[in-house]
N, C-alpha and C positions, 0 to 999 in steps of 0.2 A: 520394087522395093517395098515393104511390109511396113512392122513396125520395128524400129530403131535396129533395120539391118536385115531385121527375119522375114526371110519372104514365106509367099501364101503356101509355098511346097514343106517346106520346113515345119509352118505349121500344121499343113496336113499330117505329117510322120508323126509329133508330137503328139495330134490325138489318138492316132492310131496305137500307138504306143501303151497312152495309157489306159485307152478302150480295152487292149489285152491285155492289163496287167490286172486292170480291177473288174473290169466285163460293164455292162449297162445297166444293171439292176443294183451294182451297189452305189456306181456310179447317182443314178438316181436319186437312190439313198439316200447320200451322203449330202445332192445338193435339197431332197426334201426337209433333209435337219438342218443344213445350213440355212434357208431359207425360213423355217418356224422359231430357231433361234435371233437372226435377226428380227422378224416381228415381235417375238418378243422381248428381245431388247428397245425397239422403240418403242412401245407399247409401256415396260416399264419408265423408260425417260419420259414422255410425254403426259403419264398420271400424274395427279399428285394425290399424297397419301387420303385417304376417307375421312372426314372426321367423326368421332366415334359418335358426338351425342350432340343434336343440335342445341340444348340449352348451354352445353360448354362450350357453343362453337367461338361465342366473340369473347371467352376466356383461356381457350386455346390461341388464340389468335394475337391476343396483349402477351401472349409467353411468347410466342414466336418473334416479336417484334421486339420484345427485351431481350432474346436471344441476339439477333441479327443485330439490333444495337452493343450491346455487348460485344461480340465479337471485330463487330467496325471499329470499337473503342481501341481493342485491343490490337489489329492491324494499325492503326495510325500512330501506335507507339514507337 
């Protein structure tokens, strides 16, 4: 027994399957862009934005915080 039912035969047919429908190079392909679009999906979750100019950095950062204040105000309504 496999997974939820599919045994290991079945899943052999399956990749065969779609090995001839798309071949192994695009196959490839498909998982080299799947795989560069993930990292760069984490990649942009885990930055956070630059800031532009360090003498505006601790007045960028009082906007931020009156933002977020702000908006909690407005949640708690």
């Amino acid at each position: 027994m496999g997974f939820g039912g599919i045994s290991i035969w079945q899943l052999l047919i399956i990749l065969a399957i779609v090995v001839l429908l798309f071949g192994t190079k695009r196959l490839k392909n498909i998982g080299t862009d799947l795989g560069s679009a993930i990292k760069g999906f984490k990649k942009s979750v885990n930055d956070e934005p630059p800031i532009e100019n360090k003498d505006n950095a601790s007045e960028q950062l009082t906007k931020d915080a009156d933002f977020k204040a702000e908006a909690k105000k407005e949640t708690d309504k």
